[in-house]
C-alpha positions as CSV (number, residue, x, y, z in Angstrom):
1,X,75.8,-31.4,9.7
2,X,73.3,-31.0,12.5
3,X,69.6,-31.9,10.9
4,X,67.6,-32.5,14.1
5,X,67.2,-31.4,18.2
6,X,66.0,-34.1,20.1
7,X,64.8,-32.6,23.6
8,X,64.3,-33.6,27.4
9,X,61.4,-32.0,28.6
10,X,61.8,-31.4,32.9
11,X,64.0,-29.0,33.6
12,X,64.2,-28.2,30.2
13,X,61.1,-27.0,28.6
14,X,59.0,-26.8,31.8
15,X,59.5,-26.3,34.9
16,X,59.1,-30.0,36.5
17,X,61.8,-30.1,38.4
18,X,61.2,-27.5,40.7
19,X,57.7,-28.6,41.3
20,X,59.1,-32.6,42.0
21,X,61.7,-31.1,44.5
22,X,58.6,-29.5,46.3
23,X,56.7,-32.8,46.2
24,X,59.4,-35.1,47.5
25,X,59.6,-32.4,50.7
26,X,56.0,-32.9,51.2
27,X,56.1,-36.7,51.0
28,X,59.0,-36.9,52.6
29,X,57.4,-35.4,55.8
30,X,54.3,-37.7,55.3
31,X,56.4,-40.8,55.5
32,X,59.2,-40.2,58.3
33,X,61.9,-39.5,55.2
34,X,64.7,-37.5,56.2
35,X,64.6,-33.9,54.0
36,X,68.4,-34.8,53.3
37,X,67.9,-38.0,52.0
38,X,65.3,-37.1,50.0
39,X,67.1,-34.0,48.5
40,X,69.9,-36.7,47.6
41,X,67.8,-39.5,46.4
42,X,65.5,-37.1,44.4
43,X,68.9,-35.4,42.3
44,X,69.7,-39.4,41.3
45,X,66.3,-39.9,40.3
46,X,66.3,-36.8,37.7
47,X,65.9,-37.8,34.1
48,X,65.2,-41.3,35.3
49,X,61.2,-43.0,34.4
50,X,59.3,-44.1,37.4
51,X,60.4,-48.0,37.0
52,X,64.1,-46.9,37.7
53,X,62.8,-44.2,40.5
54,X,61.6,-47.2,42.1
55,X,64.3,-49.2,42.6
56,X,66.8,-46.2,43.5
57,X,64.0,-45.5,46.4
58,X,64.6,-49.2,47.7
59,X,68.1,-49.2,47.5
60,X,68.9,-46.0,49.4
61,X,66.0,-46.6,51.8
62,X,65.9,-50.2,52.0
63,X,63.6,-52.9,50.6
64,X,60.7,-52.4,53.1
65,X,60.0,-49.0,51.9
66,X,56.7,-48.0,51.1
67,X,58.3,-46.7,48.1
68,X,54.7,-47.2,45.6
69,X,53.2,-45.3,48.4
70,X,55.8,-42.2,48.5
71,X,55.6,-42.0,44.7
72,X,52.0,-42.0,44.6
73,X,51.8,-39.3,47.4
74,X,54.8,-37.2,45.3
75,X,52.0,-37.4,41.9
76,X,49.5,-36.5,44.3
77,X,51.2,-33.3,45.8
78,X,52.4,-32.6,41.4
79,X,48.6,-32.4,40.6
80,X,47.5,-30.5,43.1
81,X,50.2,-27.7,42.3
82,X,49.6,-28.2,38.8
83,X,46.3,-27.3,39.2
84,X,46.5,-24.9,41.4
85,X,49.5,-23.0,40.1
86,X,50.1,-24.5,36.7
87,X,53.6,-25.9,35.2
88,X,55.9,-22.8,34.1
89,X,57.8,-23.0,30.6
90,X,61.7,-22.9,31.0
91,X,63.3,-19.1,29.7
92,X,62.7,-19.3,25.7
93,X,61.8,-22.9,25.6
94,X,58.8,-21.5,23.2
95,X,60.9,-19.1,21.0
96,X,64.1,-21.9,21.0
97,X,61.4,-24.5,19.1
98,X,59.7,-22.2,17.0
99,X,63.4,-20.9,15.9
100,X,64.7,-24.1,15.5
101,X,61.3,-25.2,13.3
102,X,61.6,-22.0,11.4
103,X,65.3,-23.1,10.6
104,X,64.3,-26.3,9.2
105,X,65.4,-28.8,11.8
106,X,64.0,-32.0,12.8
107,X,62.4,-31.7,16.5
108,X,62.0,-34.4,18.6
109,X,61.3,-35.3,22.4
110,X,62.8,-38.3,24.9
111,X,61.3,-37.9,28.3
112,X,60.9,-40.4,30.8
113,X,58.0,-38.8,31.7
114,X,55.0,-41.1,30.4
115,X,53.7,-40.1,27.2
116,X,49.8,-39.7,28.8
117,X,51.4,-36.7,30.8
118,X,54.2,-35.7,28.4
119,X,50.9,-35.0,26.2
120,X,49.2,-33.1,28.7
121,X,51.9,-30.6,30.1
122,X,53.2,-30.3,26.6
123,X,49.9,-28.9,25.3
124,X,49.3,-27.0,28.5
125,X,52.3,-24.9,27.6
126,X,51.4,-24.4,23.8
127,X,54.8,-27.0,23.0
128,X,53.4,-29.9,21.6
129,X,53.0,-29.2,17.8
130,X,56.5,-27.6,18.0
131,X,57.4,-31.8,17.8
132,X,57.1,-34.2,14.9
133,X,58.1,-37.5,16.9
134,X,58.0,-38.7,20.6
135,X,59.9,-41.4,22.9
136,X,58.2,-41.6,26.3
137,X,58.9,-43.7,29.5
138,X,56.4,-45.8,28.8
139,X,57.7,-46.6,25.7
140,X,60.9,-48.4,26.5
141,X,62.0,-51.0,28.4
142,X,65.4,-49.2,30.1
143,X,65.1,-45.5,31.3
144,X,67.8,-42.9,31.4
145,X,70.7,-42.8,31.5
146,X,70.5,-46.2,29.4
147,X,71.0,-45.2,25.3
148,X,67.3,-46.9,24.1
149,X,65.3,-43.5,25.0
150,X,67.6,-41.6,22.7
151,X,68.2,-44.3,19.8
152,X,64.6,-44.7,19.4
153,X,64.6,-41.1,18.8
154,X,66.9,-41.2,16.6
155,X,65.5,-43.7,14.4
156,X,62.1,-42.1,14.5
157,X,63.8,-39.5,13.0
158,X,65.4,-41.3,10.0
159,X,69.0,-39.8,10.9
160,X,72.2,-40.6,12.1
161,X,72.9,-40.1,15.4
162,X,75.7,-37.5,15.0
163,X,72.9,-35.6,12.6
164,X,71.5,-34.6,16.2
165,X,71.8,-32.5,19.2
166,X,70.4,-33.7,22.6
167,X,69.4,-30.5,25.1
168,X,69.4,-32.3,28.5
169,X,69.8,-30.8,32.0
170,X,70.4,-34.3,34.1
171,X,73.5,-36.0,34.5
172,X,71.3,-39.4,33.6
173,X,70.1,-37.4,30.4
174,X,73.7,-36.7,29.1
175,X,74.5,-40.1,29.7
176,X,71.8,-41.5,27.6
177,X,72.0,-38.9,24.8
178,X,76.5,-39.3,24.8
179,X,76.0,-43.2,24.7
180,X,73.7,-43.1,22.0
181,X,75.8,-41.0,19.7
182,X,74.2,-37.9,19.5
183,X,75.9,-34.7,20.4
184,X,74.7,-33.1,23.6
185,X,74.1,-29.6,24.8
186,X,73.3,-29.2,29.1
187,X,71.6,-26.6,30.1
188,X,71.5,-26.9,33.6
189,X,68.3,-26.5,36.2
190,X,68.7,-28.2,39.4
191,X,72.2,-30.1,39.0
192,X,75.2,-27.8,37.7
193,X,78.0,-29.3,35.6
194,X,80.6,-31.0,37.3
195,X,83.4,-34.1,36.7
196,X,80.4,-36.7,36.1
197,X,79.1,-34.5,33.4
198,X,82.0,-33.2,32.1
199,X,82.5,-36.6,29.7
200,X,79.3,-36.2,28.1
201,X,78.8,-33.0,27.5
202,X,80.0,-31.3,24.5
203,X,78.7,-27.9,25.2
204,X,76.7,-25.8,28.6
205,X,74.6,-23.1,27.8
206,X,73.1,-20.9,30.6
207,X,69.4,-21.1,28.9
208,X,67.8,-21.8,25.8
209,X,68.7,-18.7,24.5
210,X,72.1,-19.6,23.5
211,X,70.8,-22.5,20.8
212,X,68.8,-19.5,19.1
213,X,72.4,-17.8,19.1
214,X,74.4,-20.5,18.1
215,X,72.7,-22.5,15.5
């Protein structure tokens, strides 16, 4: 019996993901990066926190990469869109939670994100109260698509881990949520389904819609 959803928020619940693709392009061009690259390197990043971003910038572009400085330029380039344009809620991400609440399940979040901005863009978009427990990147030692980010949830919310459904969009999010237990719905943004996916998905939806329809 499903009790709780424990949710990803970019590319879930907000718009992120389109914004960091935009970001990467700029830095990108600021640091002699080929567009390419950074559209490959960027799609293994997603879901990851900025520890494991890190170190997938060094390996693909090699240890003497100024990679502290092209991450601080991409959360440069995010605050300046953010502030100018604001962060956009994914299709029914608002009336998935407040159905799901209404309905009497548990609601948590596991982002890699860190929890100071989690906070912020969660409240920006009227989502935070929606959520009684959260796991940030900051908050654990491994990121995505290691199991910790979704275990913790899991024991934050006092259930087993086949009590809950993980809505993920990233291959390293499905990963995470599949290896620690939990049932897992992908509801793809910037990366489709495909073989890597297949394994640790148990269902796709097109949007957020389709929890509200099936649960």
């Amino acid at each position: 019996m499903i009790k709780a959803f424990v949710f990803d928020m970019d590319g879930v619940l907000l718009d992120t993901e389109s914004v960091c693709d935009r970001t990467w392009t700029l830095a990108a061009k600021d640091f002699g990066v080929n567009g390419s690259d950074a559209e490959r390197i960027v799609s293994l990043c997603r879901g990851t926190n900025k520890k494991t971003t890190r170190q997938i910038i060094l390996r693909e572009l090699g240890e003497g990469f100024d990679a502290d400085g092209f991450m601080e330029a991409t959360s440069d380039y995010f605050h300046k869109i953010d502030e100018a344009e604001g962060i956009a809620t994914k299709p029914y991400a608002k009336e998935c939670l407040a159905y799901l609440k209404d309905k009497g399940y548990s609601l948590a979040l596991a982002s890699s994100t860190r929890q100071a901005v989690v906070e912020k863009e969660l409240k920006d978009a009227g989502l935070y109260d929606f959520f009684e427990y959260f796991v940030c990147g900051d908050m654990v030692k491994n990121s995505k698509p290691d199991p910790e980010i979704y275990q913790n949830a899991v024991d934050a919310l006092g259930l087993k881990a086949e009590e809950c459904v993980a809505v993920e969009d990233s291959p390293n999010g499905l990963i995470s949520a599949k290896g620690a237990g939990l049932k897992t719905v992908m509801v793809p943004d910037r990366v489709g389904p495909d073989e890597r996916t297949e394994k640790y998905t148990d269902c796709v939806y097109v949007s957020l819609k389709n929890i509200i329809e099936n649960y």
